[in-house]
N, CA, C and O atoms as a GROMACS GRO file, in nm:
protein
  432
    1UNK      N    1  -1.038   3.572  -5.452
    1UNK     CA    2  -0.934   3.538  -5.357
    1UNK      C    3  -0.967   3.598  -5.221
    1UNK      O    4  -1.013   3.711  -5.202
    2UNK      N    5  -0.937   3.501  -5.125
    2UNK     CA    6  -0.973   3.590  -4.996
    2UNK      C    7  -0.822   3.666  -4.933
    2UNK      O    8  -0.702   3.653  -4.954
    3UNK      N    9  -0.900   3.745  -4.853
    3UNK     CA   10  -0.822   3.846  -4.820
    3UNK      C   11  -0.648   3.837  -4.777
    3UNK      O   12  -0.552   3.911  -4.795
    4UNK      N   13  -0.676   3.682  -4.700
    4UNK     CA   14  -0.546   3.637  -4.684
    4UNK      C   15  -0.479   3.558  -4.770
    4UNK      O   16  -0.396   3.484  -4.718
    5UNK      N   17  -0.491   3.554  -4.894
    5UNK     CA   18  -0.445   3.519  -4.992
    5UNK      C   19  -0.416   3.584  -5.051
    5UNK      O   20  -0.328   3.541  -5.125
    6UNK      N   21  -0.452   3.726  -5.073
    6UNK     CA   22  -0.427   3.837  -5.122
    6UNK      C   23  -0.296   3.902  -5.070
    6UNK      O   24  -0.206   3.935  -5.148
    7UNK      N   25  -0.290   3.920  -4.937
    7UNK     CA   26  -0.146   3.926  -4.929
    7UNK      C   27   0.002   3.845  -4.870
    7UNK      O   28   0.104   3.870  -4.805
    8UNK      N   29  -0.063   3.734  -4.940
    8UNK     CA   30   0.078   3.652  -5.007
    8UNK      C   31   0.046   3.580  -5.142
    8UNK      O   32   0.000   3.472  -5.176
    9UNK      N   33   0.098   3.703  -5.209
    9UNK     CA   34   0.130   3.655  -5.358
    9UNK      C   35   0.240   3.595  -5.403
    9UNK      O   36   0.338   3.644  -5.346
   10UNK      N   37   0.273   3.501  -5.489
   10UNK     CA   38   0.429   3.479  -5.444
   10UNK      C   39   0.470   3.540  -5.579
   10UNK      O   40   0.391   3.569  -5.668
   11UNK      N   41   0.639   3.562  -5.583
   11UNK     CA   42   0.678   3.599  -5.673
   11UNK      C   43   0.796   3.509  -5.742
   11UNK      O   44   0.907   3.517  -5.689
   12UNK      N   45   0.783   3.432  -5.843
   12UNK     CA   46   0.896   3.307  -5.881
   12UNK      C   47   0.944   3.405  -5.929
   12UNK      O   48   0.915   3.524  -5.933
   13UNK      N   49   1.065   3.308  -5.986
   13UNK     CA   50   1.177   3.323  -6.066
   13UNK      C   51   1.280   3.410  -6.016
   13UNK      O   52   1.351   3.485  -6.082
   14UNK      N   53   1.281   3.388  -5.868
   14UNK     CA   54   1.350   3.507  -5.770
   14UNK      C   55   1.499   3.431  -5.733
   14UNK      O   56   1.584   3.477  -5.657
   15UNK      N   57   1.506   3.292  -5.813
   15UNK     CA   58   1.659   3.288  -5.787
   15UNK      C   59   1.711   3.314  -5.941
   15UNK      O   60   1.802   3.232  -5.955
   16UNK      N   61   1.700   3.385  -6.056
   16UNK     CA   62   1.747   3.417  -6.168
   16UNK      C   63   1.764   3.576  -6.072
   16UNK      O   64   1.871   3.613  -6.120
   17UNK      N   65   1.741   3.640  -6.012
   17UNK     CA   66   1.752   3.784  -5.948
   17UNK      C   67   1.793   3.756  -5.805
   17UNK      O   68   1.747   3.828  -5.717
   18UNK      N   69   1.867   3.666  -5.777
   18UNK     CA   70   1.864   3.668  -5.661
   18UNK      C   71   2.003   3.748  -5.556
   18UNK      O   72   2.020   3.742  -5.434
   19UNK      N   73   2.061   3.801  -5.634
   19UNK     CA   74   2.187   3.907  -5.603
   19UNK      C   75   2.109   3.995  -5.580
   19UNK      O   76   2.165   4.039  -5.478
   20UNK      N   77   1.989   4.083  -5.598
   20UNK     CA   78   1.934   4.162  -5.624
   20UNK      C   79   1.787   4.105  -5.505
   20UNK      O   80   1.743   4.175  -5.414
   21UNK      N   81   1.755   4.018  -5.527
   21UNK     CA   82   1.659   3.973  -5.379
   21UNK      C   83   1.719   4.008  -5.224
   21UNK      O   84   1.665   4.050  -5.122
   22UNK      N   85   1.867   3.967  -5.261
   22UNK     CA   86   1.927   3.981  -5.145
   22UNK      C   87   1.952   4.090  -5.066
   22UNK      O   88   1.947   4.103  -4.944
   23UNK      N   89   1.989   4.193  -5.188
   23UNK     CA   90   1.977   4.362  -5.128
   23UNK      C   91   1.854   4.424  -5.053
   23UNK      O   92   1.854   4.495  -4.952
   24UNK      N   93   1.726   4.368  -5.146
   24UNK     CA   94   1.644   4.428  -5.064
   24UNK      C   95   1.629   4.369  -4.918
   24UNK      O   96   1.657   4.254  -4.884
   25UNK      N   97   1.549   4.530  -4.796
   25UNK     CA   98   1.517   4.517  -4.676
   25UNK      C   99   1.394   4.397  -4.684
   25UNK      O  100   1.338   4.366  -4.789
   26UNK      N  101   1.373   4.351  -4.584
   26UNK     CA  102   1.252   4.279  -4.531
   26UNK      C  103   1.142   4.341  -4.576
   26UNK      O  104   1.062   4.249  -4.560
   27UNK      N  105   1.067   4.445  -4.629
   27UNK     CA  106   0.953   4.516  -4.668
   27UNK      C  107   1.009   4.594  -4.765
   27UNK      O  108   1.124   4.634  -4.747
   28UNK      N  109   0.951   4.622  -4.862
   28UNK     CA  110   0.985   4.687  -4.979
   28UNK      C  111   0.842   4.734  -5.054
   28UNK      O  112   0.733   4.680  -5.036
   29UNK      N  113   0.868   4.844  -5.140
   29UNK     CA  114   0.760   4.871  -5.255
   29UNK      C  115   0.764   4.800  -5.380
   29UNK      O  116   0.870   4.810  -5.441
   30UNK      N  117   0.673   4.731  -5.432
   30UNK     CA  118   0.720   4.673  -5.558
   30UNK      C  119   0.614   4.715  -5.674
   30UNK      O  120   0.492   4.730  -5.671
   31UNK      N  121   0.713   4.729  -5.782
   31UNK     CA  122   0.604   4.796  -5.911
   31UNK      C  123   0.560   4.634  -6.007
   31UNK      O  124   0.629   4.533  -6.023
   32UNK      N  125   0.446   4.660  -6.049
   32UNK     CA  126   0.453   4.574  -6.134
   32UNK      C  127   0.415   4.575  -6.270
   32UNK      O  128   0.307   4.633  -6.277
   33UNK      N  129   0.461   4.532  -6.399
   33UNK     CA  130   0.511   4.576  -6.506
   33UNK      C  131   0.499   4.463  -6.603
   33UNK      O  132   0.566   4.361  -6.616
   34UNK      N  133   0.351   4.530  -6.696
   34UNK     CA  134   0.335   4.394  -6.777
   34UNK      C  135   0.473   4.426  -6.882
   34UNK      O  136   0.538   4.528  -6.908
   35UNK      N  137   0.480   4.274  -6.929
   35UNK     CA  138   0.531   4.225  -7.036
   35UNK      C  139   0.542   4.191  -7.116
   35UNK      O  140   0.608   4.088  -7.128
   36UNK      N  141   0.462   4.278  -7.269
   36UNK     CA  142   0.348   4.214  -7.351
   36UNK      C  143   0.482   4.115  -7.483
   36UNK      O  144   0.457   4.038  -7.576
   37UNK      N  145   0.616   4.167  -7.428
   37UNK     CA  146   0.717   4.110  -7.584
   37UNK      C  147   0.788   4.018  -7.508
   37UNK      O  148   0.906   4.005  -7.542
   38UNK      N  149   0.739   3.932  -7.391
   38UNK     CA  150   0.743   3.821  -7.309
   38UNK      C  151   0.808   3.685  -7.376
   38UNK      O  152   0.766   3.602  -7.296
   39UNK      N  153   0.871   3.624  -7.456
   39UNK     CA  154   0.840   3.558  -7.544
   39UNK      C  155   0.867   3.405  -7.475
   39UNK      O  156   0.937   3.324  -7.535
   40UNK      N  157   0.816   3.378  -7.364
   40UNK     CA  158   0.776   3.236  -7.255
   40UNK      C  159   0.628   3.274  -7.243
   40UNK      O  160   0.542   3.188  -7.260
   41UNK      N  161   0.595   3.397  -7.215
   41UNK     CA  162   0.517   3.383  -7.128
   41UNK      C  163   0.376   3.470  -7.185
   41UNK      O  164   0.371   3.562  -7.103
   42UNK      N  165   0.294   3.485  -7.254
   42UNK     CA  166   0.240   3.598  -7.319
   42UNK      C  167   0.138   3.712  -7.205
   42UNK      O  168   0.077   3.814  -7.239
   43UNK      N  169   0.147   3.665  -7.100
   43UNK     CA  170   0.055   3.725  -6.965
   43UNK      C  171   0.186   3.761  -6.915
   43UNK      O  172   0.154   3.787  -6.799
   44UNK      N  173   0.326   3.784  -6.921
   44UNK     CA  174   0.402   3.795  -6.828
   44UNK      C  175   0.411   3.933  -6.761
   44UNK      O  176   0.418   4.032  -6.834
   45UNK      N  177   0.411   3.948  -6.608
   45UNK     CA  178   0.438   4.042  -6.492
   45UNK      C  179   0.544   4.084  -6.442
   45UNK      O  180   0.548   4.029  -6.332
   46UNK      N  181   0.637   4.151  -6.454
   46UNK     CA  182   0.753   4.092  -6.444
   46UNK      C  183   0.725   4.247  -6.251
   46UNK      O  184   0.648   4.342  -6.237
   47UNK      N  185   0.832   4.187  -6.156
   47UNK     CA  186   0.767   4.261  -6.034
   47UNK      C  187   0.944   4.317  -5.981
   47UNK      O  188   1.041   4.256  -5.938
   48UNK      N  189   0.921   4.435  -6.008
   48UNK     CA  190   1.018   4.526  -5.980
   48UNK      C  191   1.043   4.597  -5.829
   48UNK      O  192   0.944   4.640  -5.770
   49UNK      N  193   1.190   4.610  -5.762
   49UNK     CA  194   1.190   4.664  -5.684
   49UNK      C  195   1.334   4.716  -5.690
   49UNK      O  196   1.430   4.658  -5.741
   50UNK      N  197   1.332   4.889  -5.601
   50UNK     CA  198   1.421   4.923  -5.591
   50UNK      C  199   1.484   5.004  -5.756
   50UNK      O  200   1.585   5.074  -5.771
   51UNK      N  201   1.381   4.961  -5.858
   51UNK     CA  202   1.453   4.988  -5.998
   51UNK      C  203   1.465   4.866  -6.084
   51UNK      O  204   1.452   4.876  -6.206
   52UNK      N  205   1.488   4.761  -6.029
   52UNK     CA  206   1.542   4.656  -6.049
   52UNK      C  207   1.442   4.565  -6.067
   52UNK      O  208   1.350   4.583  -5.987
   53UNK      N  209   1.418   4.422  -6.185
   53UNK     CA  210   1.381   4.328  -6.182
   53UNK      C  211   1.413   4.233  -6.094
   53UNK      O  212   1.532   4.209  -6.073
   54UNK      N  213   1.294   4.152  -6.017
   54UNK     CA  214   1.356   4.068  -5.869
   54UNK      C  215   1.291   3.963  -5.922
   54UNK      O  216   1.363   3.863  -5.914
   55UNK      N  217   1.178   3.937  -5.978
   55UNK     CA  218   1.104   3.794  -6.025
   55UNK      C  219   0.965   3.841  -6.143
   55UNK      O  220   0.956   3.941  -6.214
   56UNK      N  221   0.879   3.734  -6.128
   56UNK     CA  222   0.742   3.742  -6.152
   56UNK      C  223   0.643   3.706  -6.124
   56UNK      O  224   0.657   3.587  -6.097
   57UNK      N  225   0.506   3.743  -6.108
   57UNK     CA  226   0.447   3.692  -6.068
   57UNK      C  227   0.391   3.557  -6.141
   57UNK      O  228   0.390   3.542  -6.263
   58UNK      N  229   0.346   3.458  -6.045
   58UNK     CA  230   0.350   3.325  -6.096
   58UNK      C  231   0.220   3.325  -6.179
   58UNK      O  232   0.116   3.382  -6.150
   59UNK      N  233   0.256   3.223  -6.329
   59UNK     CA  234   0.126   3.256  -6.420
   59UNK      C  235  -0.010   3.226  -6.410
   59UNK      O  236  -0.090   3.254  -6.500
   60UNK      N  237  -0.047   3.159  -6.288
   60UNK     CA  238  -0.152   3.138  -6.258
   60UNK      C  239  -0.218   3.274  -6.203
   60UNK      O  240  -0.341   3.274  -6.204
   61UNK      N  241  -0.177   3.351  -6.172
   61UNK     CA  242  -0.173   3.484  -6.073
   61UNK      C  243  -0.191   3.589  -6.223
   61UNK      O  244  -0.297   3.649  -6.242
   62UNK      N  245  -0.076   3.598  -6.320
   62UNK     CA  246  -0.017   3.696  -6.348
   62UNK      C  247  -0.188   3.691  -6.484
   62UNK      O  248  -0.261   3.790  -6.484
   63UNK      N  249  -0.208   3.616  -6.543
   63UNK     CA  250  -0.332   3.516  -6.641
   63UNK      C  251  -0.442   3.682  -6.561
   63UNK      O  252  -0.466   3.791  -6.613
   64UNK      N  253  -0.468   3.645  -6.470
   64UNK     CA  254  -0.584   3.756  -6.422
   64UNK      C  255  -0.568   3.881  -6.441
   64UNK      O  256  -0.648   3.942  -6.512
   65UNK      N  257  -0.455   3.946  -6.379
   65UNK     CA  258  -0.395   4.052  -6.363
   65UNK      C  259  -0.328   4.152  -6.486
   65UNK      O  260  -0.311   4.274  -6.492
   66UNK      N  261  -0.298   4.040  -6.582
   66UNK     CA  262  -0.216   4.131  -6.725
   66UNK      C  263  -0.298   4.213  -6.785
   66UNK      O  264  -0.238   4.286  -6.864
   67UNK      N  265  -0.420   4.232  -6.778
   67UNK     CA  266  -0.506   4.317  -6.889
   67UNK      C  267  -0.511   4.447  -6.788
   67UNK      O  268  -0.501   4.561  -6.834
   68UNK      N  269  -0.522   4.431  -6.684
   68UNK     CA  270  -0.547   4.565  -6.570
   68UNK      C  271  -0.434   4.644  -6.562
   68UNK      O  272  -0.421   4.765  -6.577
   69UNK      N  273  -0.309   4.507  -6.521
   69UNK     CA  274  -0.179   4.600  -6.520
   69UNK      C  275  -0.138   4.661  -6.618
   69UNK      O  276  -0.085   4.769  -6.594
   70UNK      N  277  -0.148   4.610  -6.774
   70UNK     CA  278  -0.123   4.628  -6.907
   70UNK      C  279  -0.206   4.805  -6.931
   70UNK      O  280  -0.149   4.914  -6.941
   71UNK      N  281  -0.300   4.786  -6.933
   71UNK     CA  282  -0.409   4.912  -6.924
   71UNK      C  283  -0.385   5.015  -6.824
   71UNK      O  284  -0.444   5.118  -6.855
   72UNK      N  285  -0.318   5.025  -6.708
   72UNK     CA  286  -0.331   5.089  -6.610
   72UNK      C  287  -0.278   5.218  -6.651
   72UNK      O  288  -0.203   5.207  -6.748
   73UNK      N  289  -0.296   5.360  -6.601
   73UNK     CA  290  -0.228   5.476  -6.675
   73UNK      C  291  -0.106   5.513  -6.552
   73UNK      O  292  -0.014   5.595  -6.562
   74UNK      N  293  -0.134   5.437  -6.455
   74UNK     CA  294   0.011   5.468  -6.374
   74UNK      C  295   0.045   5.331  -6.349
   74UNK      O  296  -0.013   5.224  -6.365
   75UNK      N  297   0.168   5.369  -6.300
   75UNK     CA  298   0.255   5.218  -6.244
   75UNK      C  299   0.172   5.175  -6.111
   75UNK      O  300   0.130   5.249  -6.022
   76UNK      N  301   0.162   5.051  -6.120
   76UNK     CA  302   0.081   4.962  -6.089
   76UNK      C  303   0.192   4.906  -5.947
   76UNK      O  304   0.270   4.813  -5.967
   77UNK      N  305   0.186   4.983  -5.794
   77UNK     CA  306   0.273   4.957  -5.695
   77UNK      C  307   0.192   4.846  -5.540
   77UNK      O  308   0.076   4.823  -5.507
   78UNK      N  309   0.306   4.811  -5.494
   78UNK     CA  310   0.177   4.742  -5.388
   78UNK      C  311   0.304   4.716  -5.278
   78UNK      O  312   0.422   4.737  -5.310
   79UNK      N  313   0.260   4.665  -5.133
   79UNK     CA  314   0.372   4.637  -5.062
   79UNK      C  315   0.472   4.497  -5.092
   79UNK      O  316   0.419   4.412  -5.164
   80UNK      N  317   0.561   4.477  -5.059
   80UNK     CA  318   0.636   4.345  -5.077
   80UNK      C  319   0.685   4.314  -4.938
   80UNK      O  320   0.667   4.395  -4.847
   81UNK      N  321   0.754   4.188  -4.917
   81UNK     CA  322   0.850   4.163  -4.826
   81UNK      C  323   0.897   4.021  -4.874
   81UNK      O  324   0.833   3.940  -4.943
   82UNK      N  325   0.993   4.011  -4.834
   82UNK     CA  326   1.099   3.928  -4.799
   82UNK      C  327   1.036   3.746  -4.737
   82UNK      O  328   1.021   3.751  -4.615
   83UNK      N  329   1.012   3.649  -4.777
   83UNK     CA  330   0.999   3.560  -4.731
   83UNK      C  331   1.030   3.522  -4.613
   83UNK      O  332   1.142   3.561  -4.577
   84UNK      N  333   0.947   3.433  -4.506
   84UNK     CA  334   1.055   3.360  -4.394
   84UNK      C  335   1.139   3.239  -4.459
   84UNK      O  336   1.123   3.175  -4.564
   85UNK      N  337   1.226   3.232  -4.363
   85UNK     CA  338   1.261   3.137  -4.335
   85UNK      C  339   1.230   2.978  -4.382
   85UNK      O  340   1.291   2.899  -4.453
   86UNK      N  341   1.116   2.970  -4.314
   86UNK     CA  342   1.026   2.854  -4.363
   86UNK      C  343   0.964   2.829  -4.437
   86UNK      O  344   0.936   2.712  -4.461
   87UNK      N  345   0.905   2.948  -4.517
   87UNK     CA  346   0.823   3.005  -4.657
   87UNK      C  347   0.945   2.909  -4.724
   87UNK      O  348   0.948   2.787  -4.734
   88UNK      N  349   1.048   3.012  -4.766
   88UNK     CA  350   1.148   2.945  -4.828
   88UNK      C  351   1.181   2.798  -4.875
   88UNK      O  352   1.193   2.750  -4.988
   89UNK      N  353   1.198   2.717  -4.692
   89UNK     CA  354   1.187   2.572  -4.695
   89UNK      C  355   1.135   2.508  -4.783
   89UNK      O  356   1.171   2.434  -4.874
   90UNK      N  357   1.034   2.552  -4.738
   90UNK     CA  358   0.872   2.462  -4.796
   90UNK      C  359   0.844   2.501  -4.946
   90UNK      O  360   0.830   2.416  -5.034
   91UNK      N  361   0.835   2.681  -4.976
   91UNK     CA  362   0.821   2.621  -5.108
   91UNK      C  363   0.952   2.665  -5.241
   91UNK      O  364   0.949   2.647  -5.362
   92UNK      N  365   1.058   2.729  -5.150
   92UNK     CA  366   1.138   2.826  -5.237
   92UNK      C  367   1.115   2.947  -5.253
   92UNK      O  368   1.209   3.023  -5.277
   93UNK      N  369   0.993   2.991  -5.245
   93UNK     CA  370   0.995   3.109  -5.285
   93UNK      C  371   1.021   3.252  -5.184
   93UNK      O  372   0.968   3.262  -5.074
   94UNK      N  373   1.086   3.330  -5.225
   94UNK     CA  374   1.204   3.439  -5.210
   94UNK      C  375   1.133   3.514  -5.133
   94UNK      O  376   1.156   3.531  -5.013
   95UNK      N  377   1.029   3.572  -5.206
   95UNK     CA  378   0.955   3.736  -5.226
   95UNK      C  379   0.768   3.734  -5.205
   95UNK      O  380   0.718   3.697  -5.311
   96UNK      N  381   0.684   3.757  -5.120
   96UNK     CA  382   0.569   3.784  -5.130
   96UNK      C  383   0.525   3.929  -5.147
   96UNK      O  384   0.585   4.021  -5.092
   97UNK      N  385   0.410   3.948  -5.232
   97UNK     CA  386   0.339   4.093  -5.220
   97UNK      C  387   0.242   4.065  -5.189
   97UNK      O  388   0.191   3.954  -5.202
   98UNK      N  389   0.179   4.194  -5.124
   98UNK     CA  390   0.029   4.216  -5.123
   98UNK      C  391  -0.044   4.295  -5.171
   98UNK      O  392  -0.025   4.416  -5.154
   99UNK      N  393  -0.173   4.235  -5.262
   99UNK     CA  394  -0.248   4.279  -5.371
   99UNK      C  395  -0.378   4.313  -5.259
   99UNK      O  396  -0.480   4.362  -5.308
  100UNK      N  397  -0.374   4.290  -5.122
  100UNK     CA  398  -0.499   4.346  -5.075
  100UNK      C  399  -0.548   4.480  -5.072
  100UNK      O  400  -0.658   4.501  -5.021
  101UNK      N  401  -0.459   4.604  -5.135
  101UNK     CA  402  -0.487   4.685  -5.143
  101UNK      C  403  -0.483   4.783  -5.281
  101UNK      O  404  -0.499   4.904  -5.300
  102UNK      N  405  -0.453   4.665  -5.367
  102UNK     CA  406  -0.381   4.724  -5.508
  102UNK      C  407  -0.482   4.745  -5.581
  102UNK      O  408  -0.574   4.663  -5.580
  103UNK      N  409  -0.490   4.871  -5.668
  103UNK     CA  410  -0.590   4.985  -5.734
  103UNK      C  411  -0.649   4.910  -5.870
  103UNK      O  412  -0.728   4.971  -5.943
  104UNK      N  413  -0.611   4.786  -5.899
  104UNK     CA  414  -0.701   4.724  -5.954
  104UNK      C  415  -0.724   4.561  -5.944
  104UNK      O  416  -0.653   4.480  -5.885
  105UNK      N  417  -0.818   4.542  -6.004
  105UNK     CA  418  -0.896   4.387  -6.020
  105UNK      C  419  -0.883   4.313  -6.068
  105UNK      O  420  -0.906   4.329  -6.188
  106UNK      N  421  -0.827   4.141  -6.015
  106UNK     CA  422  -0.848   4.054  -6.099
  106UNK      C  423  -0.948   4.061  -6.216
  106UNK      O  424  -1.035   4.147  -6.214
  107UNK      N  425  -0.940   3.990  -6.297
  107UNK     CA  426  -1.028   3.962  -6.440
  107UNK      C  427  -1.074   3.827  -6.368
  107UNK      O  428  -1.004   3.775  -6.281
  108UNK      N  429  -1.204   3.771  -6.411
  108UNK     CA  430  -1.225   3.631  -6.367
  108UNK      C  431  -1.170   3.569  -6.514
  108UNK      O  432  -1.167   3.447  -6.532
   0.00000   0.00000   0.00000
């Protein structure tokens, strides 16, 4: 992934949390937290902020990422923010993070 793809990850399922999208500021820390007893999703990420479940990462994304995050010996954190406006429009989605700096590696 290139770099600017890296930080906009999107995060679905952010209108099942979206009382809780709403609280958070425009920039936030978000943890992310495999989900191995998932029972939709068997790669599921589920991406925490504040304490709180806000979405997940989408499974095309999350497919790479579950064995690193799953394995990791600390919580697995990265920056977030808040969608625009027009993000929204166009595709719905709530919440982006960025993995351009996050302590581990896609899987190919």
């Amino acid at each position: 992934m290139t770099d600017s793809i890296l930080r906009r990850i999107p995060v679905v399922a952010g209108l099942a949390y979206i009382e809780r999208v709403r609280r958070l500021p425009s920039a936030f820390t978000a943890t992310l937290t495999a989900e191995p007893d998932n029972r939709y999703f068997r790669h599921a990420i589920a991406v925490l902020a504040a304490g709180e479940k806000v979405g997940y990462l989408a499974p095309e994304i999350a497919r790479r990422y579950y064995a690193p995050v799953a394995a990791a010996a600390a919580p697995i954190t990265c920056a977030g923010r808040r969608s625009l406006h027009s993000d929204h429009e166009s595709s719905g989605v709530e919440l982006f993070l960025d993995f351009s700096e996050l302590p581990v590696t896609a899987e190919s």
